[in-house]
N, CA, C and O atoms as a printed pandas DataFrame, in Angstrom:
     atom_number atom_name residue_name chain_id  residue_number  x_coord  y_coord  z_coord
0              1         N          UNK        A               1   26.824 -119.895  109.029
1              2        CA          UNK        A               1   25.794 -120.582  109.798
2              3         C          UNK        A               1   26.449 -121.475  110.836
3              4         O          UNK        A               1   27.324 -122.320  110.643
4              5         N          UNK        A               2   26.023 -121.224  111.658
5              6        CA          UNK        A               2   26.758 -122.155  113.227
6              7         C          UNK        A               2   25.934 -123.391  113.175
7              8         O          UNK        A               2   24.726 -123.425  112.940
8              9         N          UNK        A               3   26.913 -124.661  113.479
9             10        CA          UNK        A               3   25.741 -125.697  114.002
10            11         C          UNK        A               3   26.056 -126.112  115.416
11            12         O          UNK        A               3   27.144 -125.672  115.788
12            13         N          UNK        A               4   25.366 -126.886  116.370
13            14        CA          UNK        A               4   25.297 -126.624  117.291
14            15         C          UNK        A               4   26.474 -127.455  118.112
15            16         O          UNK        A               4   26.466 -127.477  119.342
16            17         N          UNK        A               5   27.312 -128.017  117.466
17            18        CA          UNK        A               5   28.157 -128.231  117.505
18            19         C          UNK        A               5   29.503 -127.189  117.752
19            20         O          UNK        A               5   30.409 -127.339  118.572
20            21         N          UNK        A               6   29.351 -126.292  116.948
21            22        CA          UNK        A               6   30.265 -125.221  116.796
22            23         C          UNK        A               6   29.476 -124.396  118.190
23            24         O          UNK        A               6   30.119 -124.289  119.234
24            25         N          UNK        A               7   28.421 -123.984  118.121
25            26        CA          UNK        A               7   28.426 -123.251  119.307
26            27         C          UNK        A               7   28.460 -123.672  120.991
27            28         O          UNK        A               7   28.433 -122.752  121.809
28            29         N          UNK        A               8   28.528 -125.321  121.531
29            30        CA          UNK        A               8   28.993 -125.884  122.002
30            31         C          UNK        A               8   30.232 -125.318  122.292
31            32         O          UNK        A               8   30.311 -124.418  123.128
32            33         N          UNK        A               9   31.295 -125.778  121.647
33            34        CA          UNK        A               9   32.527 -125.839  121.155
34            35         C          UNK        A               9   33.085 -124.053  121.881
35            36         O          UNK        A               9   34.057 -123.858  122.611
36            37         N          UNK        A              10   32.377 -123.307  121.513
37            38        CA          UNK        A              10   32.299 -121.717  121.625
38            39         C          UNK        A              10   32.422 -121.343  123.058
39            40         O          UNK        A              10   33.247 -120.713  123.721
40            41         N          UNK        A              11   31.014 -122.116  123.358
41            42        CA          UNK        A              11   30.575 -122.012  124.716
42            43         C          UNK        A              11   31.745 -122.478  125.620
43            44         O          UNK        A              11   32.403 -121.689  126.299
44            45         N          UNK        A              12   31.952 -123.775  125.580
45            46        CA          UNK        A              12   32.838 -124.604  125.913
46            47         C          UNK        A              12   34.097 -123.361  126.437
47            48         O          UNK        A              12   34.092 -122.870  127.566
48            49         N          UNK        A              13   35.050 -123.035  125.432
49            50        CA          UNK        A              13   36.040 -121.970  125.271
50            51         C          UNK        A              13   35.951 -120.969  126.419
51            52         O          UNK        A              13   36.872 -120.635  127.164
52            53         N          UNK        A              14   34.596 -120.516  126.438
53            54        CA          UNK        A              14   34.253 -119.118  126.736
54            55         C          UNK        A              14   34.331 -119.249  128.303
55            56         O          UNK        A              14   34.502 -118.277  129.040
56            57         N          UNK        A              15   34.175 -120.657  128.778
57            58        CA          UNK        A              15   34.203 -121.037  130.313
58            59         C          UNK        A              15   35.072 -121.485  130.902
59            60         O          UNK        A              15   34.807 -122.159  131.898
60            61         N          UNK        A              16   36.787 -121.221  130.399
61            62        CA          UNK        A              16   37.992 -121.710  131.422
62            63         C          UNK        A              16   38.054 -123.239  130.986
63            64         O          UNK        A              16   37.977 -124.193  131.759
64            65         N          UNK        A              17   38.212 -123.297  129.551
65            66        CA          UNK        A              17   38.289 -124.583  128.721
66            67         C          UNK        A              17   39.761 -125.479  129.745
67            68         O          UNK        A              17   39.858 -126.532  130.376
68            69         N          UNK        A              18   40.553 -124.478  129.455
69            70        CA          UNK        A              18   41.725 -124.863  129.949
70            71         C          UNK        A              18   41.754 -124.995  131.399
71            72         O          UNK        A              18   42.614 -125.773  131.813
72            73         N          UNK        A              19   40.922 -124.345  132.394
73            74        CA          UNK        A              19   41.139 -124.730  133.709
74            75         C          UNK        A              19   40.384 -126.200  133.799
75            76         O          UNK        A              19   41.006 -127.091  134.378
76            77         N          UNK        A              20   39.016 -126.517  133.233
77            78        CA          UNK        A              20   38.695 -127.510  133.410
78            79         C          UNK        A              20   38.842 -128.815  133.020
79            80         O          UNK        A              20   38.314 -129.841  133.450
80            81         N          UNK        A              21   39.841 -128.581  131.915
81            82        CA          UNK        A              21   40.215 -129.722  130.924
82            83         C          UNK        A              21   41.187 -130.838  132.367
83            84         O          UNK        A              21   40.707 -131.957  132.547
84            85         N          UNK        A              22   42.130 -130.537  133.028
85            86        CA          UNK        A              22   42.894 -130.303  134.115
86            87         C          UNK        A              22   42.078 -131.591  135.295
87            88         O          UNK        A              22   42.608 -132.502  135.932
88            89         N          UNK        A              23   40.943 -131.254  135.229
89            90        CA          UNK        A              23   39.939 -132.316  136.044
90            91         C          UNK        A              23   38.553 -132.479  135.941
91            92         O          UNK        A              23   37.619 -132.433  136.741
92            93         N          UNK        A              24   38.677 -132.697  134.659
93            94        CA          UNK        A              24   37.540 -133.007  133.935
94            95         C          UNK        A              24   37.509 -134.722  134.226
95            96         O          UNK        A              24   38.480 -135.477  134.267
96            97         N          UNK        A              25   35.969 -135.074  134.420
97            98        CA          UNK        A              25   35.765 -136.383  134.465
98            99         C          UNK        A              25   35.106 -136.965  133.195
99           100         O          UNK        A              25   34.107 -136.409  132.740
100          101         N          UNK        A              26   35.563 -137.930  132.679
101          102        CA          UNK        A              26   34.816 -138.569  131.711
102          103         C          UNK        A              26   34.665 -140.162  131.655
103          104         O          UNK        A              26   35.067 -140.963  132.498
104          105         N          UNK        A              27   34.018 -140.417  130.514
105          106        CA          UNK        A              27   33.599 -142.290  130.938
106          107         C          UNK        A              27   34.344 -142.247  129.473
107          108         O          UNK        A              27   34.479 -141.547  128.470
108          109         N          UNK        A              28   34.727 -143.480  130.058
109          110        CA          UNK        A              28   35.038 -144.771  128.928
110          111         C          UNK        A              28   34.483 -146.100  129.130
111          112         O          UNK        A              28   33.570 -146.202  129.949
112          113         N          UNK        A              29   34.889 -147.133  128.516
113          114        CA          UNK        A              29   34.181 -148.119  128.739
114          115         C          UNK        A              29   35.186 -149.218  128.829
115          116         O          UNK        A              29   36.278 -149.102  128.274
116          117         N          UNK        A              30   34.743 -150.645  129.744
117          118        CA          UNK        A              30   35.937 -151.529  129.811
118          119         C          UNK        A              30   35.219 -152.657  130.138
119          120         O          UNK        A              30   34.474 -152.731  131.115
120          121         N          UNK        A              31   35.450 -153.642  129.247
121          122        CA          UNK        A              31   34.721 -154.687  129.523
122          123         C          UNK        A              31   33.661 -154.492  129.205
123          124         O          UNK        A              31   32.822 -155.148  129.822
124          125         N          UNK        A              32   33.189 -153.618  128.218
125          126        CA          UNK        A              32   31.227 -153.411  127.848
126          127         C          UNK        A              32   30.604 -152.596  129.511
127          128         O          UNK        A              32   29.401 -152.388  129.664
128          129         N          UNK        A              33   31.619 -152.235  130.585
129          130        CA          UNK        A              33   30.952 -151.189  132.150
130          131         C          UNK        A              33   31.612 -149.972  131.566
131          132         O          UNK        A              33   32.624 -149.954  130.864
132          133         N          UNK        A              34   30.911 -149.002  131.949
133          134        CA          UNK        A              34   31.300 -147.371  132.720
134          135         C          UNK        A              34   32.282 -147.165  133.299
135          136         O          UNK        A              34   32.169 -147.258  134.521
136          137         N          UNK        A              35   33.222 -146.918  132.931
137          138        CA          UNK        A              35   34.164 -146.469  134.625
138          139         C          UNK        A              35   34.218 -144.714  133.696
139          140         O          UNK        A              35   34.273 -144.249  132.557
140          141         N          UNK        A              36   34.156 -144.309  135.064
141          142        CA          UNK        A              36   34.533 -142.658  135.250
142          143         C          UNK        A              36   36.279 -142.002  135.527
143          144         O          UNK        A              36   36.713 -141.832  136.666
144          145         N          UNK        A              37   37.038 -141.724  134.367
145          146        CA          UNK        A              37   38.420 -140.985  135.513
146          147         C          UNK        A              37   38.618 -139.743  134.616
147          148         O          UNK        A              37   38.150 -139.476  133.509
148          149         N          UNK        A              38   39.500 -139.030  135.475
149          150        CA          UNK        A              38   40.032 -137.788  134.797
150          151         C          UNK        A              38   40.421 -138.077  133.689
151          152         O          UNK        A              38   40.617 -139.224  133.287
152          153         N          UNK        A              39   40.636 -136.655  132.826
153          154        CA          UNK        A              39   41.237 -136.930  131.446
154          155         C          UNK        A              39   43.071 -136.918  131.811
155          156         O          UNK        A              39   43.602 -136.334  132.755
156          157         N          UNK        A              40   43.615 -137.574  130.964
157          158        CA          UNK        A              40   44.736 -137.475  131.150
158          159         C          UNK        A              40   45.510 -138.660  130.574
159          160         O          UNK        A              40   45.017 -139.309  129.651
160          161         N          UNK        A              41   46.710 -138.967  131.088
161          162        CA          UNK        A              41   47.936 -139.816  130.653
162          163         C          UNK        A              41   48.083 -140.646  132.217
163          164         O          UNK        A              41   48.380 -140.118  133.289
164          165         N          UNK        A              42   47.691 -142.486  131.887
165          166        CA          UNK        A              42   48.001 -143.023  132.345
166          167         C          UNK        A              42   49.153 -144.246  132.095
167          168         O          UNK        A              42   49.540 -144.700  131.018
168          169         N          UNK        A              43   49.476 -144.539  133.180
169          170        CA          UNK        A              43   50.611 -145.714  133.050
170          171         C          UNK        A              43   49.516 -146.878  133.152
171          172         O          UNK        A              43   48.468 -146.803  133.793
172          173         N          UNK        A              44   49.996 -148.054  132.339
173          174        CA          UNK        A              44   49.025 -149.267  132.761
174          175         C          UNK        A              44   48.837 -149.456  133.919
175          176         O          UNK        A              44   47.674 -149.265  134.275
176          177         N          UNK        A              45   49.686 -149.832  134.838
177          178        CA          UNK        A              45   49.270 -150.459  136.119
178          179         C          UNK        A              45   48.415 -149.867  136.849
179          180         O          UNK        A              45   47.679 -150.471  137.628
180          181         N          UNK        A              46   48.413 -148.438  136.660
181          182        CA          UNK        A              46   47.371 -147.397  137.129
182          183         C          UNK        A              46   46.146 -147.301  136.697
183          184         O          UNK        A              46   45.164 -147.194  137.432
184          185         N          UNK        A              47   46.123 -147.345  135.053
185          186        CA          UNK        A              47   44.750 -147.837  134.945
186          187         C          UNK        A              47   44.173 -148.953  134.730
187          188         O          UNK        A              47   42.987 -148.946  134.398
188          189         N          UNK        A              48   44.912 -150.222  134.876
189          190        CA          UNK        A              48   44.473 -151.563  135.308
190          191         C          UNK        A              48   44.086 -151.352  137.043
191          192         O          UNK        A              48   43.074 -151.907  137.471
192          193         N          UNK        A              49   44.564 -150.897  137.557
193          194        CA          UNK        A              49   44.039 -150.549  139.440
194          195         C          UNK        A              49   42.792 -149.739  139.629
195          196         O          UNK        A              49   42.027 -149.830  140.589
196          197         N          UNK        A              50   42.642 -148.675  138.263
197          198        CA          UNK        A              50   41.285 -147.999  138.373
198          199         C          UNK        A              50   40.273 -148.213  137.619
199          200         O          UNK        A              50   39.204 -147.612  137.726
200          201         N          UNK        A              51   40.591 -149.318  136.576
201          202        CA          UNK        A              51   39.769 -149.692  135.547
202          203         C          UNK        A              51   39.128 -151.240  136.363
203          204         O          UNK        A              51   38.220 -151.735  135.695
204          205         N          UNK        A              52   39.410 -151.904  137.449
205          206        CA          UNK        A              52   39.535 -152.618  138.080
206          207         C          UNK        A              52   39.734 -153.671  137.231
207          208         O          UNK        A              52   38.875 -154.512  137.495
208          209         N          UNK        A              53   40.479 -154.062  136.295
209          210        CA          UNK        A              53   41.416 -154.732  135.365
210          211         C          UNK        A              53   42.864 -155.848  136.440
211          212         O          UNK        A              53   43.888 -155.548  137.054
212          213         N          UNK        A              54   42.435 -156.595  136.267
213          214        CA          UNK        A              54   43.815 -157.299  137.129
214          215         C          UNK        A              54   45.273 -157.238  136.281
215          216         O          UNK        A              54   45.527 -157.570  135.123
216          217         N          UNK        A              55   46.078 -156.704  137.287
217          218        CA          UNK        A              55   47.478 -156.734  136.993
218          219         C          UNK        A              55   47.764 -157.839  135.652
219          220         O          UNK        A              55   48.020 -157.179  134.645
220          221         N          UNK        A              56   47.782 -159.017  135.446
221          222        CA          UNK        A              56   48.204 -159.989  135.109
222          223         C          UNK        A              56   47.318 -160.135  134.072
223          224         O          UNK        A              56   47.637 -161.109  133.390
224          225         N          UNK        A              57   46.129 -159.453  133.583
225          226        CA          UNK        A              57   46.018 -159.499  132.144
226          227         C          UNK        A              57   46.464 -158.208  131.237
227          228         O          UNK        A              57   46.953 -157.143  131.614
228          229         N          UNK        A              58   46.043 -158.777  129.557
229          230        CA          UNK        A              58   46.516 -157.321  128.951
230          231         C          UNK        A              58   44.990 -156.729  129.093
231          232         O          UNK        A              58   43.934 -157.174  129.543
232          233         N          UNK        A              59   45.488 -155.267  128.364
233          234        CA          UNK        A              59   45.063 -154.586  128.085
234          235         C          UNK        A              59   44.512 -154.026  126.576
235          236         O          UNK        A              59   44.981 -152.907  126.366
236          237         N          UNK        A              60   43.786 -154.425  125.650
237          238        CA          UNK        A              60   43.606 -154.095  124.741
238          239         C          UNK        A              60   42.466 -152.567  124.224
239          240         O          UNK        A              60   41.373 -152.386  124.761
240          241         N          UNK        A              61   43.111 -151.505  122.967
241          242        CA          UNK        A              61   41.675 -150.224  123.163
242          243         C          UNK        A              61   41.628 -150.707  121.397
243          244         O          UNK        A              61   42.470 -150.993  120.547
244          245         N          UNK        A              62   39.938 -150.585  121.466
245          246        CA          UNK        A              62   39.695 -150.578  120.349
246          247         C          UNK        A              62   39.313 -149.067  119.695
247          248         O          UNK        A              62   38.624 -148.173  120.188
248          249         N          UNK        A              63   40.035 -149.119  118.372
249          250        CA          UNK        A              63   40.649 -148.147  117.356
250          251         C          UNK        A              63   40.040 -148.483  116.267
251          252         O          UNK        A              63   40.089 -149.641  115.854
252          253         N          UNK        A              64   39.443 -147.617  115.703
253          254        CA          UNK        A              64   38.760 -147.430  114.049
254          255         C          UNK        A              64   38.370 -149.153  113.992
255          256         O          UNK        A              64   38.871 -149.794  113.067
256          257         N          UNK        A              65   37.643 -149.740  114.803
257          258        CA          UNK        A              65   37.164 -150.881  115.037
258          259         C          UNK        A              65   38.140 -151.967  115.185
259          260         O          UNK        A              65   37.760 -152.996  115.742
260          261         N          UNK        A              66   39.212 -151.887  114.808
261          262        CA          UNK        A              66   40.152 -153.049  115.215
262          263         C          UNK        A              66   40.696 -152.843  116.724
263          264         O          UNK        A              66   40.717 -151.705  117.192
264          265         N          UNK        A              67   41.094 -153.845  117.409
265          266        CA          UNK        A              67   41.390 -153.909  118.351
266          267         C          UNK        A              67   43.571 -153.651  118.465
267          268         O          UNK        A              67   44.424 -154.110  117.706
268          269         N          UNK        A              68   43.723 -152.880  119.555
269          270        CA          UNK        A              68   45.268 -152.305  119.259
270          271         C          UNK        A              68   45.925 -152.829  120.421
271          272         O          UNK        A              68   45.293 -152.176  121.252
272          273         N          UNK        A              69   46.968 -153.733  121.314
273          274        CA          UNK        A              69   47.376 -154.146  122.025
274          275         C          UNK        A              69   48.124 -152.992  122.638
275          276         O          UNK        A              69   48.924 -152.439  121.883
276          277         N          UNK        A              70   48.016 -152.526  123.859
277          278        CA          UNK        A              70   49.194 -151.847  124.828
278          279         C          UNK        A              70   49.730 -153.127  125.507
279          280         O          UNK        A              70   49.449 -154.297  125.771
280          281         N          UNK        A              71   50.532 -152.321  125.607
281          282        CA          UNK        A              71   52.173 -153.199  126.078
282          283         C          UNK        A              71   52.110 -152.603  127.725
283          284         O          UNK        A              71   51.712 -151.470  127.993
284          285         N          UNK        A              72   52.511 -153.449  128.596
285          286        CA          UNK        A              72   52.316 -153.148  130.202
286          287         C          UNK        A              72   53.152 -152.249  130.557
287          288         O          UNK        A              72   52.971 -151.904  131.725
288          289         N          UNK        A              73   54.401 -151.468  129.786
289          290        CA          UNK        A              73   54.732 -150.490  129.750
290          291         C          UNK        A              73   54.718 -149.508  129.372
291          292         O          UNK        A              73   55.346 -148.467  129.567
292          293         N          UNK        A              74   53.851 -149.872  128.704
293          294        CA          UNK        A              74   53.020 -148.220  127.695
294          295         C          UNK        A              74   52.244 -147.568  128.900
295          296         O          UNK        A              74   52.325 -147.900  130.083
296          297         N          UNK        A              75   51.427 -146.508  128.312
297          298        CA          UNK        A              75   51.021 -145.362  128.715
298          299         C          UNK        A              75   49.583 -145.737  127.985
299          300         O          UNK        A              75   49.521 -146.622  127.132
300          301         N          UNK        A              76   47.992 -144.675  128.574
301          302        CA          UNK        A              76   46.834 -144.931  128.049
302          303         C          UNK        A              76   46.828 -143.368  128.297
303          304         O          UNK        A              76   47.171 -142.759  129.311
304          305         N          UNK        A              77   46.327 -142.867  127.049
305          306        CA          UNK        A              77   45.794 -141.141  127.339
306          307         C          UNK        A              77   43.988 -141.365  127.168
307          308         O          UNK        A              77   43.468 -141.919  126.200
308          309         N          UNK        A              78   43.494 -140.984  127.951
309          310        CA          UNK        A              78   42.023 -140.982  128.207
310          311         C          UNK        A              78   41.578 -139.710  128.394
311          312         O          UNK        A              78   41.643 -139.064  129.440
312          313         N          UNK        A              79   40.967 -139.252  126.993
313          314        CA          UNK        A              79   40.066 -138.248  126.379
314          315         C          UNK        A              79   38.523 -138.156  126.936
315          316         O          UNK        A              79   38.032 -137.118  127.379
316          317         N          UNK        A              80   37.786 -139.516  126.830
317          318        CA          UNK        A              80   36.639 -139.626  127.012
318          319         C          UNK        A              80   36.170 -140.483  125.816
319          320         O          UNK        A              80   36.760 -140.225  124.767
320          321         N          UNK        A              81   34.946 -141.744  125.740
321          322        CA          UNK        A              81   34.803 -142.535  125.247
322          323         C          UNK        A              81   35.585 -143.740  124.396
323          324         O          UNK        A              81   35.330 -144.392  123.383
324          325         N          UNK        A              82   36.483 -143.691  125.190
325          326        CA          UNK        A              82   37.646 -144.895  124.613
326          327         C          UNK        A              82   37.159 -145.898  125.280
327          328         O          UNK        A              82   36.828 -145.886  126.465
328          329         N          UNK        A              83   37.069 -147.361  124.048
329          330        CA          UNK        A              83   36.539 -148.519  124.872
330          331         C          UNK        A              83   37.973 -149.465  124.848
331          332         O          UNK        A              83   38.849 -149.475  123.983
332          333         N          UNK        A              84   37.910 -150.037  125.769
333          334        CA          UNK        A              84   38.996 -150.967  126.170
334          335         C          UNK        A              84   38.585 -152.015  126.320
335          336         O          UNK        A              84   37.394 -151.891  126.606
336          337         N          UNK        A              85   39.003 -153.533  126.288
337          338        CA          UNK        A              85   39.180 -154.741  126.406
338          339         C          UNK        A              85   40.360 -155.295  127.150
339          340         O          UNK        A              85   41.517 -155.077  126.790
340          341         N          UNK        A              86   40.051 -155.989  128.158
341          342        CA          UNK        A              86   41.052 -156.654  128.867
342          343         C          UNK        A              86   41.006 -158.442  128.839
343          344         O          UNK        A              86   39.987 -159.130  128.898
344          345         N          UNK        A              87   42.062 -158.798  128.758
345          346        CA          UNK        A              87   42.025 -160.456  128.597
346          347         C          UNK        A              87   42.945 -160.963  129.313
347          348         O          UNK        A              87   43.870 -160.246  129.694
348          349         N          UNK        A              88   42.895 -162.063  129.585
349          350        CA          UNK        A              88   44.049 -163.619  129.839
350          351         C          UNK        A              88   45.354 -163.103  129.163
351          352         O          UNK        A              88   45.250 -163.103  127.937
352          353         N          UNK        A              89   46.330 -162.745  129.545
353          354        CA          UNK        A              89   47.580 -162.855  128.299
354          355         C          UNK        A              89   47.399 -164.217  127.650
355          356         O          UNK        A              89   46.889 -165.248  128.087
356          357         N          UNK        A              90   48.057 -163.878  126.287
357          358        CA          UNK        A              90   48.331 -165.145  125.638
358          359         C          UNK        A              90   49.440 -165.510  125.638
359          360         O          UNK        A              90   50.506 -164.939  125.864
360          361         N          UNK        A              91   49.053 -166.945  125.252
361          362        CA          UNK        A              91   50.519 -167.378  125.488
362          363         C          UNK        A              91   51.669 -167.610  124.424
363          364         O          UNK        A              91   52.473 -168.536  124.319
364          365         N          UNK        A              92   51.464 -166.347  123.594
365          366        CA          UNK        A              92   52.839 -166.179  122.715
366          367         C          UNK        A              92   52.680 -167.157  121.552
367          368         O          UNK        A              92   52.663 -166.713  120.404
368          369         N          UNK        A              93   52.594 -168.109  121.725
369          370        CA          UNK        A              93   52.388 -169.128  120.293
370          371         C          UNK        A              93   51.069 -169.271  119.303
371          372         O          UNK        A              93   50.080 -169.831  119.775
372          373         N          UNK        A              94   51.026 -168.785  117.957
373          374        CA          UNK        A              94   50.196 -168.432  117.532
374          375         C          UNK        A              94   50.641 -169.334  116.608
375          376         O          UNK        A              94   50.011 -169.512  115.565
């Protein structure tokens, strides 16, 4: 028995999954807004410039509800519905 999920999924396949995966647009969320970008592998500064995120804060994505810190030299891979949080850096003393 198929659910419609699976035939989605089928469909999906049957239409050049792989050509469109390539420049596919999807939303995530930042700051509780919409932003729209391709799927793919970003560098921070790139998606702090398209997330309209200022240079000079972090970047935080929330994960199985906890919140996960990227590092300004990390990388962000954006699938589609990843929510992000951006803040003030802190200032180290906790």
């Amino acid at each position: 028995m198929n659910t419609i999920a699976e035939e989605a999924r089928a469909d999906h396949h049957e239409h050049g999954h792989h050509a469109e995966k390539h420049c596919r647009t999807v939303e995530i969320h930042v700051n509780n807004k919409p932003v729209f970008l391709h799927e793919g592998k970003y560098d921070v500064s790139t998606f702090k410039k398209l997330a309209g995120i200022p240079q000079a804060d972090d970047v935080d994505e929330l994960v199985d509800c906890k919140l996960k810190a990227i590092p300004d030299n990390g990388s962000i891979h954006v699938e589609g519905c990843e929510v992000f949080i951006s803040h003030v850096k802190d200032g180290g003393a906790s």
